[in-house]
C-alpha positions as CSV (number, residue, x, y, z in Angstrom):
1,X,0.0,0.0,0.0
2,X,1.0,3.3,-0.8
3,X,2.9,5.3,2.4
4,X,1.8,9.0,2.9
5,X,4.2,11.2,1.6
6,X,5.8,12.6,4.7
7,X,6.3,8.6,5.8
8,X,7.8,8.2,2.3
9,X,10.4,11.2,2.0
10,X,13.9,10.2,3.6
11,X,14.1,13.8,4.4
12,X,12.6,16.9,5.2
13,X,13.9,20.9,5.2
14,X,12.4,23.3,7.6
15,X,13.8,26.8,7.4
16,X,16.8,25.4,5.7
17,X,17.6,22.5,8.3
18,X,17.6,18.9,7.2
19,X,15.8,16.0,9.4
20,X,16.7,12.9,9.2
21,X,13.3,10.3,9.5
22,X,13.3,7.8,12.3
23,X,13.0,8.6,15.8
24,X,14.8,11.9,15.6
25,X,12.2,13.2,13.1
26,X,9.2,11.9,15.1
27,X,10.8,14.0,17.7
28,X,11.1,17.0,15.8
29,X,7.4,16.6,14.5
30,X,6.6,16.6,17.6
31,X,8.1,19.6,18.8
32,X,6.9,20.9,15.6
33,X,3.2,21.1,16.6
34,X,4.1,23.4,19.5
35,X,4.9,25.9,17.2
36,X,4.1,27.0,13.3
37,X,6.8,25.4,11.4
38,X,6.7,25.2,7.5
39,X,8.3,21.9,6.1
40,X,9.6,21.8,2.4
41,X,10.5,18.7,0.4
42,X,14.4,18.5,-0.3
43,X,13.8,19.4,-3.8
44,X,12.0,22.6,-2.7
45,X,15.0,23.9,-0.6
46,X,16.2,25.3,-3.9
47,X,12.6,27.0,-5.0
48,X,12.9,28.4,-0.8
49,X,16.4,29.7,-1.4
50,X,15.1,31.7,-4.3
51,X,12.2,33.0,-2.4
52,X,13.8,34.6,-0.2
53,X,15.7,36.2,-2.4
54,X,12.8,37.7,-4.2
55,X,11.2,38.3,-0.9
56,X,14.4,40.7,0.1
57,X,14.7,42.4,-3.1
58,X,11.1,43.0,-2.8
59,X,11.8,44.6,0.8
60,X,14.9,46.7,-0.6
61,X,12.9,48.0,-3.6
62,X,10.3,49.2,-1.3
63,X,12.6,50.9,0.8
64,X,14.0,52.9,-2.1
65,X,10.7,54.0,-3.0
66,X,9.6,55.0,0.6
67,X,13.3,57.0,0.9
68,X,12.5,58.6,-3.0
69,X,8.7,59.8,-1.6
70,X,10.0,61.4,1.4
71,X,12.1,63.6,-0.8
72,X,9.9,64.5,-2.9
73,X,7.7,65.3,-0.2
74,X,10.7,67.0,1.4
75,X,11.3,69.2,-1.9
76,X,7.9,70.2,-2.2
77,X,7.4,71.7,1.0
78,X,11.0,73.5,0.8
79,X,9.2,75.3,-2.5
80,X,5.8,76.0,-0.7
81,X,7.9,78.1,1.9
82,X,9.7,79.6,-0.5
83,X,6.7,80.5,-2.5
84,X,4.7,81.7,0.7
85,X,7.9,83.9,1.8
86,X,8.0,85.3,-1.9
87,X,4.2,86.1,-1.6
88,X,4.9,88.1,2.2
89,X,7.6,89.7,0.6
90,X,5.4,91.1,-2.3
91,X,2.8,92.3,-0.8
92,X,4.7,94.0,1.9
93,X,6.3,95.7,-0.9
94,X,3.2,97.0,-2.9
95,X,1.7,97.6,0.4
96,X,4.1,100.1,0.7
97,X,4.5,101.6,-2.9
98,X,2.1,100.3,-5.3
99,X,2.5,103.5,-7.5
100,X,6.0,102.1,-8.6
101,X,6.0,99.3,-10.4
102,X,7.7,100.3,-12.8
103,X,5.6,98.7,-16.0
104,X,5.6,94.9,-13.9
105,X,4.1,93.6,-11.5
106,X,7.3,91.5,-11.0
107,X,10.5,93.6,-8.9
108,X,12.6,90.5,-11.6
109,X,12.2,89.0,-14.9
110,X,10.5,85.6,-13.3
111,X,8.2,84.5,-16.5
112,X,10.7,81.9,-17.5
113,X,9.8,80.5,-13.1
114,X,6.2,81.1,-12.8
115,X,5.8,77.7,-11.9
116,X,6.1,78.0,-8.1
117,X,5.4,81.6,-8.3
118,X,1.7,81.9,-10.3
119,X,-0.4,81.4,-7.6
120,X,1.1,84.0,-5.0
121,X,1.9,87.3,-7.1
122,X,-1.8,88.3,-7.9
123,X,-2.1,92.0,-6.9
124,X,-3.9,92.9,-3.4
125,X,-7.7,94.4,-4.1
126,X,-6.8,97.9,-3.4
127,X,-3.8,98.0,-6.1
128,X,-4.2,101.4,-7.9
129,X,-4.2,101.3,-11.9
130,X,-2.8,104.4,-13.7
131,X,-3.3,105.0,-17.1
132,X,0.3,105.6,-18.3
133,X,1.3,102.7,-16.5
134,X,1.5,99.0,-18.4
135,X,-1.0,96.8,-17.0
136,X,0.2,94.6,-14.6
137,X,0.1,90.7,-15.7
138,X,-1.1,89.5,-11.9
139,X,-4.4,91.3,-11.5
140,X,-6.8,91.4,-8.4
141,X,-9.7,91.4,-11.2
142,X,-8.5,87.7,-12.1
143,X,-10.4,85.6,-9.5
144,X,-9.0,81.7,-10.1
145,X,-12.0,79.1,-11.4
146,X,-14.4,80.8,-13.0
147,X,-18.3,79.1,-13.6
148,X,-18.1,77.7,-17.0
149,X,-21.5,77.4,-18.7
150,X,-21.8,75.0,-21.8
151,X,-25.5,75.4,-22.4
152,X,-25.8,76.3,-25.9
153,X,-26.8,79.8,-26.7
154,X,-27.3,81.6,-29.8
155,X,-24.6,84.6,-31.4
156,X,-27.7,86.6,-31.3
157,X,-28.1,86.8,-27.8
158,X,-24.5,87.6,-27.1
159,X,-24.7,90.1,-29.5
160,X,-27.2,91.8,-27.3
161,X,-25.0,91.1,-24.1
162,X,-22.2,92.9,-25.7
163,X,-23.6,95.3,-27.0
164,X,-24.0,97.1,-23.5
165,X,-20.1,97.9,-23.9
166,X,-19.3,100.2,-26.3
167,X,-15.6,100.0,-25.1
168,X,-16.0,96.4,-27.6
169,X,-15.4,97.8,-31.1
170,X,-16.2,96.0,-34.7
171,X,-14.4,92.7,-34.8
172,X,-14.3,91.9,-31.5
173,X,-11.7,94.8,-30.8
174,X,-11.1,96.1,-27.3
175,X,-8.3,97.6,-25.2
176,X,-8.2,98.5,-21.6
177,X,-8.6,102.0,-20.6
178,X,-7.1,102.4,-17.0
179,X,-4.1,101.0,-17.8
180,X,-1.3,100.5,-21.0
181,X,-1.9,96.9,-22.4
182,X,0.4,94.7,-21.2
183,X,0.4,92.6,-24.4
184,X,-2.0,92.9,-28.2
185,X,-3.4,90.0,-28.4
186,X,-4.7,88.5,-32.0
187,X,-6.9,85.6,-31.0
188,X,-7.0,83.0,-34.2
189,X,-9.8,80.9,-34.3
190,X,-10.2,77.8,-37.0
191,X,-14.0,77.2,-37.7
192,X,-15.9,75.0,-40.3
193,X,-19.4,74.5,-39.3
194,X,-19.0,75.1,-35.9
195,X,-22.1,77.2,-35.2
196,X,-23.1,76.9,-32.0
197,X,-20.1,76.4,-30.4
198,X,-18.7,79.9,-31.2
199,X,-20.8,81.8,-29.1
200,X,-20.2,79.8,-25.9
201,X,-16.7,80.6,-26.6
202,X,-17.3,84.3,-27.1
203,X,-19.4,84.5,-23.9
204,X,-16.7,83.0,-21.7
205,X,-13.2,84.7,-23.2
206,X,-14.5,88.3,-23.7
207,X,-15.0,88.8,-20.0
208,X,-12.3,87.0,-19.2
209,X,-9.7,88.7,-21.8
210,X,-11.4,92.0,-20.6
211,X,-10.3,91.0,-16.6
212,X,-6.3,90.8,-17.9
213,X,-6.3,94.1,-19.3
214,X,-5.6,92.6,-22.5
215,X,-6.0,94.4,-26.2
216,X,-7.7,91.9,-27.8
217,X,-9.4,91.1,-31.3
218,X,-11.0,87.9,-32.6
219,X,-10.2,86.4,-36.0
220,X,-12.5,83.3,-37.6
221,X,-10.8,81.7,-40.0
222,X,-13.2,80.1,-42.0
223,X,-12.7,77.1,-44.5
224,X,-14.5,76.4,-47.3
225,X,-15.4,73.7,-50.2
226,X,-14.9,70.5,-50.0
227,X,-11.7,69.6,-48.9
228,X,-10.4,67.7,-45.7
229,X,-10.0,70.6,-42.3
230,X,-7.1,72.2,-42.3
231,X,-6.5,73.6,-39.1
232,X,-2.8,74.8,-39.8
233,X,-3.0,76.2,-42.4
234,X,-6.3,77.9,-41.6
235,X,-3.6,79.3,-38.7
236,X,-1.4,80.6,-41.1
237,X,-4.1,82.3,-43.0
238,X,-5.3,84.1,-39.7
239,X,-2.0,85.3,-38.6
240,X,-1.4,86.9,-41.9
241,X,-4.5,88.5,-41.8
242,X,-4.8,90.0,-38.7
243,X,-0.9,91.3,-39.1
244,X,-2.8,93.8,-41.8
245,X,-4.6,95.6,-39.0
246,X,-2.5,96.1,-36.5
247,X,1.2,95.3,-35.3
248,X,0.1,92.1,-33.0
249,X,2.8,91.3,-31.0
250,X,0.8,87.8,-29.3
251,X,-0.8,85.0,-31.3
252,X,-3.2,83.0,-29.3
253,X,-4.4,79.8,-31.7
254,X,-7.3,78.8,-30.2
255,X,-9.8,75.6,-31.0
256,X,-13.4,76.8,-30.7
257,X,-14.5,74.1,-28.8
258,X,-11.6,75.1,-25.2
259,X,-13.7,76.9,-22.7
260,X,-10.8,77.9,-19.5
261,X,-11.7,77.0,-16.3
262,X,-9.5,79.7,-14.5
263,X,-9.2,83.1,-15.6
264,X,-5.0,83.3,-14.3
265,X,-4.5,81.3,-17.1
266,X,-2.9,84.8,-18.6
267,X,-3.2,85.1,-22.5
268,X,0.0,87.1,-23.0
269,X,2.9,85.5,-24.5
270,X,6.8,85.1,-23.0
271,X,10.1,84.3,-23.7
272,X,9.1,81.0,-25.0
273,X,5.7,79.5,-27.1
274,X,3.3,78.5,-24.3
275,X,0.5,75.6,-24.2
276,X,-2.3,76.9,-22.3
277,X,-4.7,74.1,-22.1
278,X,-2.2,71.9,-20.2
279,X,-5.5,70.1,-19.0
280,X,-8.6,68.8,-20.4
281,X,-11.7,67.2,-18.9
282,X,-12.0,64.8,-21.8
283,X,-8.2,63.5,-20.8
284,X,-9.3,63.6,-17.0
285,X,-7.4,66.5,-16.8
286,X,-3.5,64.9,-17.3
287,X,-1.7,65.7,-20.0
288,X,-1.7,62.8,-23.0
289,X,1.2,62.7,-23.8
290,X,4.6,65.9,-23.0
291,X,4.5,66.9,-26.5
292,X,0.8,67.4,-26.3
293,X,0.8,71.3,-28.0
294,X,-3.0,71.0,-28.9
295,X,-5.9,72.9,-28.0
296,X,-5.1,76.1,-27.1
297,X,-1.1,77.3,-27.6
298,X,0.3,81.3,-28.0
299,X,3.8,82.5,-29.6
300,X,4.9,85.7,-29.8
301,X,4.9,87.1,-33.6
302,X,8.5,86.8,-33.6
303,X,8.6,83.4,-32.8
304,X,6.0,82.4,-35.3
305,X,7.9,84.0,-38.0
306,X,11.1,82.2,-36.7
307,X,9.6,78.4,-37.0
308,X,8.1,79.4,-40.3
309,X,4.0,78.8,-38.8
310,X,2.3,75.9,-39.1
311,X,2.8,73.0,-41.3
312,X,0.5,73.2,-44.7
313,X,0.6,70.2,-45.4
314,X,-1.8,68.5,-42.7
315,X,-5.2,67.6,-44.4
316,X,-7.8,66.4,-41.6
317,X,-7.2,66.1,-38.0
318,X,-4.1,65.2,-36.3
319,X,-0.7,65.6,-36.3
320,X,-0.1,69.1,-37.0
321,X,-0.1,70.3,-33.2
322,X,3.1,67.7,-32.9
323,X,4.7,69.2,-35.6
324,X,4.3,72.6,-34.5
325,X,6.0,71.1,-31.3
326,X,8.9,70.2,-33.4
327,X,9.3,73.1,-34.9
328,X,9.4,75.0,-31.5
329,X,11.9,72.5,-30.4
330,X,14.2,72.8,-33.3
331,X,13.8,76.3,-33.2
332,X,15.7,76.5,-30.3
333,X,12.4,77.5,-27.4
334,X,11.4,75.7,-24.3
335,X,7.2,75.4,-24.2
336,X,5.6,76.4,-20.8
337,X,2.5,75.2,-19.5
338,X,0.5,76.9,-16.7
339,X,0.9,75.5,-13.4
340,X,-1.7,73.6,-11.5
341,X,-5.1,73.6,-12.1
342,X,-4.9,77.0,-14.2
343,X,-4.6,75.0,-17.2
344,X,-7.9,73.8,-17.1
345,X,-10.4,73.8,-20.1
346,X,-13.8,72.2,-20.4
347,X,-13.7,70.8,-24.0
348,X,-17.6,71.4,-25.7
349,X,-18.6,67.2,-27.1
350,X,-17.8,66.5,-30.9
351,X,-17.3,64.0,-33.0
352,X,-15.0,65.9,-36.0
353,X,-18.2,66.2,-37.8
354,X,-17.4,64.9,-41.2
355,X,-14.0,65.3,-41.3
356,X,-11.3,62.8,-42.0
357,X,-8.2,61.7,-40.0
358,X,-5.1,62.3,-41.5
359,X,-3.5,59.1,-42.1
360,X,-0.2,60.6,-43.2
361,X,0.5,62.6,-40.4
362,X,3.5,60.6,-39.1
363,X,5.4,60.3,-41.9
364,X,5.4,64.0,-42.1
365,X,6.3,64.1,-38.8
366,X,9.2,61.7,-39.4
367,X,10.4,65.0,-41.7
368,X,9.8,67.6,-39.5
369,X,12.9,69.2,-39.3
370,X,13.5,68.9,-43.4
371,X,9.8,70.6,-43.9
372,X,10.2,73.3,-41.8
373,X,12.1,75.6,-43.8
374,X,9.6,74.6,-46.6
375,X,6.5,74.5,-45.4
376,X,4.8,77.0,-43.4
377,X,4.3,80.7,-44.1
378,X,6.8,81.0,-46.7
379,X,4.6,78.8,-49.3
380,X,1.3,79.9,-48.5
381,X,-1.3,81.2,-51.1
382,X,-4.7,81.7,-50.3
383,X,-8.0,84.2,-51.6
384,X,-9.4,85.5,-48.7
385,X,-13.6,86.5,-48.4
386,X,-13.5,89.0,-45.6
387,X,-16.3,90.2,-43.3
388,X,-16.9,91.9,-39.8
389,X,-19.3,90.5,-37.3
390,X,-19.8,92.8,-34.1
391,X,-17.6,90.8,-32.2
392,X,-15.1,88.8,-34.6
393,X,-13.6,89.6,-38.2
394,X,-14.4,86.6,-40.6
395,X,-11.9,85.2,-43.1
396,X,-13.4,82.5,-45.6
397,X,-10.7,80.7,-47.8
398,X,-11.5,77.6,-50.2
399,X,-8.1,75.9,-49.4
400,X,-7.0,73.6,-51.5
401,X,-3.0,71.2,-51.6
402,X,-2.0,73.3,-54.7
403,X,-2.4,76.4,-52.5
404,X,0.8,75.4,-50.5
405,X,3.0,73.3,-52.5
406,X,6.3,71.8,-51.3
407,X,9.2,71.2,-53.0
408,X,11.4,68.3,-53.0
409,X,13.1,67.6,-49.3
């Protein structure tokens, strides 16, 4: 008859000590049920060996981590202190003199390190504007969140809303009175069928542009006929346009479907391009992927001229916000993103009506850097249909490849 297995092993292992079977291992067995012992097969002490192995890399691994939290956590508060001294400092010292600032509301140069510093510099309430003075970039008018409404309403009835301020000229044109503006702001706006989200847009930026003392004007780029959405190109149309009016020295490109959240997020421009809507409630608010340069993104007029614009050459959606990213980086410029939750944006539900994805798009990306210099602005052509709304100027183009040929790379 067949033996039970622990009569039929010659020996056992337990923790790593061998028994020998006969009286001696009766005796231990015995002493074994006094206590919790685990028993292994010889053949097991191997498998044992390399469990406790795993088992102590497993313990040293989680060590490391626990040691690389606590500095983090350790870092993070050192730069809370610092950025809650900064603030004392500040105030103290507009407390005292807010009359001379001197065109900033920053005693240093600290765009290119707002990231520790944006939530803390905001002016107190009782800052005093004066009218030969630049507006300050930190403004007590400039609240945080703001209520964002997505309720559809119709360009009629924002016509009427706006047309309370006659400080809001044709096109959409305004400029702060109480104060220099800071930066002239062209705001570029793609559009193709898009109806009835361009008045919940209007109704949310106006105000909001109006609160950072920024000149302002709105551009819809409009496209026409039949041929895939060109959103870059429809870009590089805008900023030509709008450079006939009046010397803008800030682009803004903005999707008409990005509603901010938070009216800090400041739509001036800096020393390098910046990506404003850093987070989006149809990503859960993280950022896709780092070169994510879509939605909402601003460059000075010198650094739009310098990466040549926007690629031509993207027909539907996708892909030519990652080549603008390239072209930024080869360019030589950094992109900034707003810190926190100031780069929030609700995004208004779409499904690209009609329009195509663009199925080429990486191996023009693979080329980036040999395009640039031949596609963008300096290969454009286009036959503009121009009109003024009370709030907007309108530029309808039937765009078409032959419009923006490239040569041979």
């Amino acid at each position: 008859m067949l033996q039970p297995r622990a009569l039929r092993s010659s020996r056992w292992v337990t923790q790593g000590s061998s028994w020998q079977q006969g009286a001696a291992a009766q005796q231990g067995a015995g002493n074994a049920s006094k206590r919790l012992v685990f028993l292994f097969p010889p053949r097991a002490a191997a498998h044992g060996n390399v469990f406790s192995f795993f088992f102590s890399l497993l313990a040293v691994n989680t060590y490391l981590f626990m040691m690389q939290a606590q500095g983090i956590m350790i870092r993070e508060n050192m730069r809370t202190i610092g950025a809650q001294v900064y603030e004392q400092v500040v105030r103290s010292a507009y407390a005292k003199r807010n009359s001379s600032v001197n065109d900033s509301d920053y005693p240093l140069d600290l765009n290119h390190n707002e990231t520790f510093l944006q939530a803390t510099t905001f002016l107190p309430e009782d800052f005093t504007y004066f009218p030969n003075h630049t507006c300050p970039e930190r403004l007590p008018s400039m609240k945080g969140p703001i209520d964002v409404n997505m309720s559809e309403i119709t360009m009629e009835d924002v016509h009427q809303f706006f047309s309370k301020d006659p400080s809001i000229k044709l096109g959409g044109h305004w400029k702060p009175s109480d104060c220099l503006p800071r930066w002239k702001v062209a705001i570029l706006i793609p559009f193709r069928n898009r109806y009835e989200h361009l008045p919940v847009l209007f109704r949310h930026l106006i105000p909001m542009l109006q609160r950072q003392r920024l000149q302002f004007a709105f551009y819809v780029v409009e496209q026409a006929g039949n041929q895939p959405f060109n959103r870059a190109m429809l870009f590089n149309v805008g900023f030509r346009e709008a450079m006939k009016d009046l010397d803008w020295d800030c682009l803004i490109f903005h999707d008409v479907d990005h509603i901010p959240e938070n009216d800090r997020n400041y739509y001036g421009c800096g020393q390098m391009p910046r990506h404003f809507a850093a987070k989006l409630d149809k990503y859960m608010y993280l950022l896709p992927y780092n070169e994510f340069f879509g939605g909402v993104s601003g460059l000075t007029v010198e650094q739009f001229q310098k990466i040549n614009g926007f690629p031509n050459a993207f027909w539907g959606w996708g892909g030519e916000d990652d080549d603008l990213w390239n072209r930024v980086q080869y360019a030589g410029y950094l992109v900034t993103r707003p810190e926190g939750d100031t780069g929030k944006y609700k995004s208004i539900p779409h499904h690209h009506r009609g329009e195509v994805q663009f199925l080429g798009r990486y191996a023009l990306l693979r080329k980036s850097k040999e395009r640039q210099a031949l596609d963008g602005l300096n290969n454009l052509n286009y036959f503009p249909n121009v009109t003024y709304d009370a709030l907007y100027k309108n530029i309808t183009v039937n765009l078409t490849p032959e419009l923006a040929l490239v040569t041979e790379y």
